[in-house]
Every structure is written in structure tokens, then in C-alpha cells.
C-alpha positions as CSV (number, residue, x, y, z in Angstrom):
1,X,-15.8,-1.9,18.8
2,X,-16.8,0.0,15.7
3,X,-17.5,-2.0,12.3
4,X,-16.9,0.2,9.2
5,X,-17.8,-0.9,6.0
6,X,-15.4,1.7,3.8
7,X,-16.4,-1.0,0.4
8,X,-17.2,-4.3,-0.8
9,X,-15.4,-5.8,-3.8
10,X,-13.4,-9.0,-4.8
11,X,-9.8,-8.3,-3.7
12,X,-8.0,-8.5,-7.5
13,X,-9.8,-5.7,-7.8
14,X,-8.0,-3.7,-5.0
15,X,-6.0,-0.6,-6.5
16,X,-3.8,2.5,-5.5
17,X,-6.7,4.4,-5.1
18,X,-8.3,1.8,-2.3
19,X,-5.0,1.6,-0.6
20,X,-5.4,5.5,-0.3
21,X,-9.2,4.9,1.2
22,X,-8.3,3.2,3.4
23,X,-5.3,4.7,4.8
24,X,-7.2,8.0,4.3
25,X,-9.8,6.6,7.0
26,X,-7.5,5.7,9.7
27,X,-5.2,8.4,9.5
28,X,-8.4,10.6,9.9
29,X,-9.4,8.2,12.9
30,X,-6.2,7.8,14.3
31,X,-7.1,9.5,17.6
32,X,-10.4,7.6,17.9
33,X,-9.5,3.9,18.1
34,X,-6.8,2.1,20.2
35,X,-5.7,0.0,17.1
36,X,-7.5,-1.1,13.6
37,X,-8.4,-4.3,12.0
38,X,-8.6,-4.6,8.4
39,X,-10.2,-7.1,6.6
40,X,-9.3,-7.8,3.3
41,X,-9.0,-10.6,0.2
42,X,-6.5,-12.5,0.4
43,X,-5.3,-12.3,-3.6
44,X,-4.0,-8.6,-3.1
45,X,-3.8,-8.2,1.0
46,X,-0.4,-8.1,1.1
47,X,-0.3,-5.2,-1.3
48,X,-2.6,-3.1,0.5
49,X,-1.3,-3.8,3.6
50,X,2.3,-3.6,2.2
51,X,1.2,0.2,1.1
52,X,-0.6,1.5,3.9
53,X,2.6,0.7,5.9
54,X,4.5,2.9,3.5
55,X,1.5,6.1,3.6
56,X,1.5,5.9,7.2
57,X,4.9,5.2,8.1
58,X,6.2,4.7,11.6
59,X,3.1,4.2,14.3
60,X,2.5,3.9,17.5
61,X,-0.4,1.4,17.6
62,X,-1.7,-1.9,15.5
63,X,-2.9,-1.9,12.7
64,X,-3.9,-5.5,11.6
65,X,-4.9,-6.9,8.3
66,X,-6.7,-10.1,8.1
67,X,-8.6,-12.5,5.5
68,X,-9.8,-16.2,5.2
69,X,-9.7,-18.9,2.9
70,X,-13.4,-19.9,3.4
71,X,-16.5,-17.9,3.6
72,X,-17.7,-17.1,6.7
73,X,-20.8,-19.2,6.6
74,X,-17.8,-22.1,6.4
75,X,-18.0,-23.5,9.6
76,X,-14.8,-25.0,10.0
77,X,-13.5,-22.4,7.5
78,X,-10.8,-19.9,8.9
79,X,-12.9,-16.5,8.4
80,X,-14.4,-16.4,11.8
81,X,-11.5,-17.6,13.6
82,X,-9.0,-15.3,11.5
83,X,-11.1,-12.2,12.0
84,X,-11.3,-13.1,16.0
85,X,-7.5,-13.5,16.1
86,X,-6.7,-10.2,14.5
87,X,-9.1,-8.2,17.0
88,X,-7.5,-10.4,19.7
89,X,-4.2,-8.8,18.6
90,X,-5.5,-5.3,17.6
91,X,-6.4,-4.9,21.2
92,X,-3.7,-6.6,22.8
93,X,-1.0,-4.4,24.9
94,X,1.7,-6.1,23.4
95,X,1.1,-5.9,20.2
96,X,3.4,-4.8,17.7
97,X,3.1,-0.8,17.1
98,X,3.2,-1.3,13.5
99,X,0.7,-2.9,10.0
100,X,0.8,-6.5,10.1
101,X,-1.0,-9.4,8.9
102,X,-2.5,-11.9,11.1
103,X,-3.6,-15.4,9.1
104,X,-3.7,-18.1,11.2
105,X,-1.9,-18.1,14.1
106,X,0.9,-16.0,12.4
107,X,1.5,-12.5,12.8
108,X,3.7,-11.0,10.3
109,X,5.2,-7.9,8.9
110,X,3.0,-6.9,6.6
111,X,6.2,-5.6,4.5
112,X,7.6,-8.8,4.6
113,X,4.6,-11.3,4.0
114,X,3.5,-13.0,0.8
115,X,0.7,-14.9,0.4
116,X,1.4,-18.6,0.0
117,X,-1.4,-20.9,-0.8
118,X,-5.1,-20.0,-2.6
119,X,-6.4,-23.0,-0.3
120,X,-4.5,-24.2,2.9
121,X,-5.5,-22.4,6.2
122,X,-1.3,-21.5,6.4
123,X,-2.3,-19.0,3.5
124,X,0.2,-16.4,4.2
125,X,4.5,-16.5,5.7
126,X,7.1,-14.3,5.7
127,X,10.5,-15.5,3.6
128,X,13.0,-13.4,5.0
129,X,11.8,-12.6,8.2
130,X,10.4,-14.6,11.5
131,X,6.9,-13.8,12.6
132,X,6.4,-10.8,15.1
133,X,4.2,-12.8,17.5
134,X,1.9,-16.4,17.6
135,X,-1.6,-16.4,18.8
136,X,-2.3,-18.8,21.3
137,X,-4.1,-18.9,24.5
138,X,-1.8,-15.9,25.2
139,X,0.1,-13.6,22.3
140,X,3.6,-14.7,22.2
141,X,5.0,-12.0,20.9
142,X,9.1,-11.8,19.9
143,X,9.8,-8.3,21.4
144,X,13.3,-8.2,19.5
145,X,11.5,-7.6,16.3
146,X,10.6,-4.8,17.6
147,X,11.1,-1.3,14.9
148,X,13.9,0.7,16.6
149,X,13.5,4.5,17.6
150,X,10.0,6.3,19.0
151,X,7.0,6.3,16.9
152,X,5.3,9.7,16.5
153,X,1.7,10.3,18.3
154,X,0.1,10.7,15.0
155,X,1.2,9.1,11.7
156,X,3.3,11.0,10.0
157,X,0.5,10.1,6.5
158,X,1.6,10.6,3.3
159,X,-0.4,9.3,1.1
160,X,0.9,10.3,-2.8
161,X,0.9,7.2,-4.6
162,X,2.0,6.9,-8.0
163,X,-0.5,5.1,-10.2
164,X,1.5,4.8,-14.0
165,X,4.1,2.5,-13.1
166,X,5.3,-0.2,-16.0
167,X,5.8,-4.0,-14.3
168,X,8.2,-5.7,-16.5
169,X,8.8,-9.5,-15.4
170,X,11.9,-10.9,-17.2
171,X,11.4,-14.2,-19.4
172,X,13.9,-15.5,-21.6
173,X,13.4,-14.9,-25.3
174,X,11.2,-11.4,-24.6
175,X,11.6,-8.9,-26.9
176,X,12.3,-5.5,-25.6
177,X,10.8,-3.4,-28.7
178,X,7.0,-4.3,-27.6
179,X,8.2,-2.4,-24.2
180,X,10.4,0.5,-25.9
181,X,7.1,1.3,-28.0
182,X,4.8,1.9,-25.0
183,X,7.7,4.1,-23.7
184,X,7.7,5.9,-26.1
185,X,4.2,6.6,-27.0
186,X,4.6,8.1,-23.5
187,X,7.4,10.4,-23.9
188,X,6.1,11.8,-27.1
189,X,2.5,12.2,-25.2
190,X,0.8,9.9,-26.7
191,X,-0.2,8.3,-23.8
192,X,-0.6,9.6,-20.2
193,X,3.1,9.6,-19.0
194,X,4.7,6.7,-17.2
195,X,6.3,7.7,-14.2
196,X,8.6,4.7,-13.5
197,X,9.6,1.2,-14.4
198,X,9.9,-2.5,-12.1
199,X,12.0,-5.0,-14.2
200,X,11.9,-8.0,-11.8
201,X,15.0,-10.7,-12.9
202,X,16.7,-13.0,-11.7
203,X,19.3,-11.6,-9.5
204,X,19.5,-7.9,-11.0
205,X,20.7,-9.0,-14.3
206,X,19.5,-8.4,-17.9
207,X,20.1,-9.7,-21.1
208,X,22.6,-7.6,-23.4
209,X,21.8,-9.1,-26.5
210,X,20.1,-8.4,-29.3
211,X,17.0,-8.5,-29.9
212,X,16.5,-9.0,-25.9
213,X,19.1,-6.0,-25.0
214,X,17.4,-4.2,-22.2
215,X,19.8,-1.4,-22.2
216,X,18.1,1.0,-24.8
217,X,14.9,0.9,-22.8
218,X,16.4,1.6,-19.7
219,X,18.7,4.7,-21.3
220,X,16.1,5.8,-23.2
221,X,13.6,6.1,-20.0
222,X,16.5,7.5,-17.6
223,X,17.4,10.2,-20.2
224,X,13.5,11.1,-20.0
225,X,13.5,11.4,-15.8
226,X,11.5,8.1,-16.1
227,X,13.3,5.6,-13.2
228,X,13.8,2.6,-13.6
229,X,13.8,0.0,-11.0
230,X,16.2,-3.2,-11.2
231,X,14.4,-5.8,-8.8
232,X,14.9,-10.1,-8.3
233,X,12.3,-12.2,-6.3
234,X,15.6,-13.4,-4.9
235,X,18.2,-11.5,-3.3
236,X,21.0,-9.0,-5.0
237,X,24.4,-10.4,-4.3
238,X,26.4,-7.3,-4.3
239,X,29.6,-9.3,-4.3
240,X,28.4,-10.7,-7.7
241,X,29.7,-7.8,-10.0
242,X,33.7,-8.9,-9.4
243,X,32.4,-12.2,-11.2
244,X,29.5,-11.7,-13.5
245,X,29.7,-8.3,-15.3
246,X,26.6,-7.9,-16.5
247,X,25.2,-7.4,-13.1
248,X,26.4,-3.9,-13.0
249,X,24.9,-3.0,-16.7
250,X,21.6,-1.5,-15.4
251,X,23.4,0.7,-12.6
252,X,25.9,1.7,-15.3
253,X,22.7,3.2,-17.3
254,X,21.1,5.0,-14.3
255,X,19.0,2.3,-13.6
256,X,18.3,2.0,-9.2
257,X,19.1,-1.8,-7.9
258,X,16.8,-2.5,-4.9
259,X,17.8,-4.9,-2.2
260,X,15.4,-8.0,-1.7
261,X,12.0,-7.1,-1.0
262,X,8.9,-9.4,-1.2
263,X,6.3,-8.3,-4.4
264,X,3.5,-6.6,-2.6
265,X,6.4,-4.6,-1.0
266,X,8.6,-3.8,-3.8
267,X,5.1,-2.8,-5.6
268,X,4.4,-0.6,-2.8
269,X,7.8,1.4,-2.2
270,X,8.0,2.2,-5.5
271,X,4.2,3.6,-6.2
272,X,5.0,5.9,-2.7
273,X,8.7,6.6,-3.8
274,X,7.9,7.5,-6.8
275,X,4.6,9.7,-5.6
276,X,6.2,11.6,-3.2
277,X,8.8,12.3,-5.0
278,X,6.4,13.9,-7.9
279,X,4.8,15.3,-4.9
280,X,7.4,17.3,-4.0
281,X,8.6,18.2,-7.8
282,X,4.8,20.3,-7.9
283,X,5.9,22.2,-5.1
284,X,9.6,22.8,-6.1
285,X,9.9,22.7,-9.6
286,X,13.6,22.5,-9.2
287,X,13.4,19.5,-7.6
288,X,12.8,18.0,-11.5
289,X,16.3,17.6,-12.2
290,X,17.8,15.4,-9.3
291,X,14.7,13.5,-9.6
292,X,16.9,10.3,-10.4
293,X,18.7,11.1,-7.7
294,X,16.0,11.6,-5.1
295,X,14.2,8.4,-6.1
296,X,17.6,6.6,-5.4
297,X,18.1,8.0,-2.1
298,X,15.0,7.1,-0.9
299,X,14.5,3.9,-2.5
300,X,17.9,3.2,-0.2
301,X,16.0,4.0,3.3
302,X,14.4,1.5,5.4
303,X,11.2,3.1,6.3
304,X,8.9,0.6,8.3
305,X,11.2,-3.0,8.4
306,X,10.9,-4.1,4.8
307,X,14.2,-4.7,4.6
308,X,17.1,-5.9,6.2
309,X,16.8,-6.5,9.9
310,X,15.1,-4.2,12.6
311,X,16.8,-5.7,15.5
């Protein structure tokens, strides 16, 4: 067992360029260690571990994030016990090939897993998706939750994160100007350029009317090769646009729908989407003007379970 100590700070404090630490480091290490533990605050965990799924991708060993509730001097805290648990998994045979989150006795897909509670022991479950083992005496692990297909030796690491990405949470009565100014102070260069927008609402619509019309934001950022994400903390009916028009506005002004994905996941696809997408636009210049396109397409793969089912 190797301990490293890659930094020590207060979780809310993670960012885009920690998730890239520490992915860096076990990419790097990948040949060295039969599987990795991670641990991590719990206010953020699923974030980071929601994007160093995406920058690693498909694996072929564990790779287990882990916090507590409690410090570690708690004595009948969770720290100890939680950070046992996950090496118990990390080095089990069994163990899912893939980055989870052990918390408890849970072990979840980290792409699927939200944190829960600030205080109860049960901090973390998984909404849309059953847990990929138990820890008990044994690990009881639920094989058909397997990922389909072979995982590569090495991690197929990409790590190009974008880091300018605008969260817009819908709440009624919101004016849309305070928005459409910071947009564009960034396409006249003002500001450092955003390279994309999350407007979370409730089921992929957005109010039409004035002054709370979203629809010259969204136009106005799409004509720029700004993308614009359309995302709900519940899930997108696609049967809903025979009945409720307005559902199809934001598709009808280049905006992307994505299907239901947890926070710390949607967060996560769409910083590495959108990076390697920009990535790739360095390399090919001519990339630039299907970049709407591109981020579409692979906003609609499933890369590492974090959406739909595997099995």
C-alpha cells in the first residue's frame, strides 16, 4: 500500500484543475498499482469523481473515491471505517473495473451518485441507478451492472477540461438581461470567452416571455459557436413536445437537450465535452465550424454508464 498525499484543502474548494491532478497522477501510475483509493470531501466528491470518470474513460481496474462525515479522530465517526471499506474494495477481485464511490456500505457509480445528507452516515445514493456492490463480511457485488465491451490496458486519458462554463439555474421571475450582459461582454472580448452554457429547468423547458424569454440568450450564444446546454434535475420526457410546445423551443434555437444525468455528472460531461472538443478545434482549425455539431454528437454518447442503463 502506497499513501500519496497529492494536497490538502476543504473540498468546496475542489476545481477543474484538481480533478486534472488527480487524474494526471493515476493515469501516470496506472501500471504501478492494482487499483486506487481516493479520498476526498464529501461537498464536491461526486464532482471529482464524476470527472475523473469522464478523463479516464473506460478502465480495467478500481478506482474508488471515498469520504466521511466525521473526522477521523471521531471514534464512532465513519472516516476510519469508510476509508477501510474502500481499500477493502480497491483490492478486491471482484470489484467493479470502473470510478465509484464507496460511503458506507454502498458502492456506487460515481456518474450516477449524489451526495445526500451533510450529517447521516448514509451520506451518498444513486437516484437512477442500483448500487454496483454492498460491503459486508464479503463484497456482494451485482455483476449485471457490469459496463459492456473490454476495457483497454491503459486508460485511454484525456484530460482537456473546459474551465469558462456559465451555470444558469432556472427560477421563476429571473430576468434574462443580467445573463445576456455577461454574454456579451464575452463575445465582444471584454471578458475571457465563455465556452459554453448549463441552463438546468424543470423538465427542458424555458420561459418565452418577456422579460424572462430565454430565447435571445440562447440565439445569441449559438450564433457565436457558444453551446448551450438544456438540462432538468428530473428527467426529459421526450414524448412531451406532442403536448407542451415550448419544450421543443431551446432545440429549435440550436440549443443541445441532455437526457437525465445527476449534477456532478452533467457538470462533468460538459467541462470534458466541451474541452475536447476545443482540443481538437487547436489542431484542426476546421473543426470550428461543426463545433455545434460535434458537441451534440458527443454529448449524445454514453461514455462510462452515466446514463441510461449498462446492462
Amino acid at each position: 500500500t502506497t499513501v500519496i498525499d497529492l494536497l490538502q484543502r476543504d473540498s468546496i474548494n475542489m476545481f477543474p484543475e484538481n480533478w486534472s491532478m488527480i487524474s494526471d497522477y493515476i493515469a501516470q501510475h496506472w501500471d504501478d498499482f492494482d487499483g486506487f483509493v481516493v479520498a476526498h470531501g464529501t461537498d464536491t466528491l461526486a464532482y471529482t469523481a464524476s470527472a475523473v470518470a469522464m478523463m479516464l474513460g473506460r478502465i480495467n481496474k478500481p478506482v474508488v473515491f471515498t469520504g466521511a462525515q466525521t473526522e477521523m479522530n471521531t471514534l464512532h465517526g465513519d472516516a476510519r471505517s469508510n476509508l477501510l471499506r474502500a481499500c477493502f474494495v480497491a483490492a478486491h477481485p471482484d470489484a467493479p473495473w470502473e470510478v465509484q464511490i464507496c460511503f458506507g456500505d454502498l458502492v456506487l457509480r460515481a456518474v450516477r451518485a449524489e451526495k445526500k445528507d451533510d450529517q447521516l452516515f448514509e451520506g451518498f445514493h444513486s437516484p437512477t441507478f442500483p448500487p454496483l456492490a454492498r460491503v459486508s463480511e464479503r463484497l456482494l457485488v451485482n455483476k449485471r451492472l457490469r459496463l459492456k465491451g473490454d476495457a483497454p490496458d491503459k486508460p485511454n486519458y484525456r484530460s482537456q477540461l473546459a474551465t469558462r462554463i456559465m451555470m444558469i439555474p432556472f427560477v421563476p421571475g429571473m430576468r434574462t438581461e443580467y445573463f445576456f450582459d455577461i454574454l456579451q461582454q464575452s463575445i465582444n472580448g471584454n471578458t475571457p470567452p465563455i465556452e459554453g452554457i448549463v441552463i438546468s429547468t424543470p423538465g427542458g423547458n424555458i420561459p418565452t416571455i418577456e422579460p424572462y424569454n430565454y430565447r435571445p440568450l440562447i440565439q445569441n450564444a449559438v450564433a457565436n459557436r457558444i453551446p448551450v446546454i438544456i438540462t432538468s434535475p428530473m428527467p426529459i420526457d421526450p414524448t412531451a413536445t406532442a403536448l407542451f410546445r415550448d419544450e421543443i423551443v431551446p432545440t429549435q434555437y440550436g440549443a443541445i437537450r441532455t437526457g437525465y444525468l445527476t449534477s456532478p455528472a452533467m457538470l462533468a460531461k460538459v467541462t470534458w465535452v466541451i474541452g475536447q472538443t476545443l482540443q481538437e478545434e487547436t489542431a484542426d482549425p476546421d473543426l470550428l465550424s461543426h463545433r455545434m455539431e460535434r458537441v451534440k454528437d458527443k454529448m449524445a454518447i454514453n461514455y462510462v454508464g452515466e446514463e441510461g442503463d449498462s446492462y
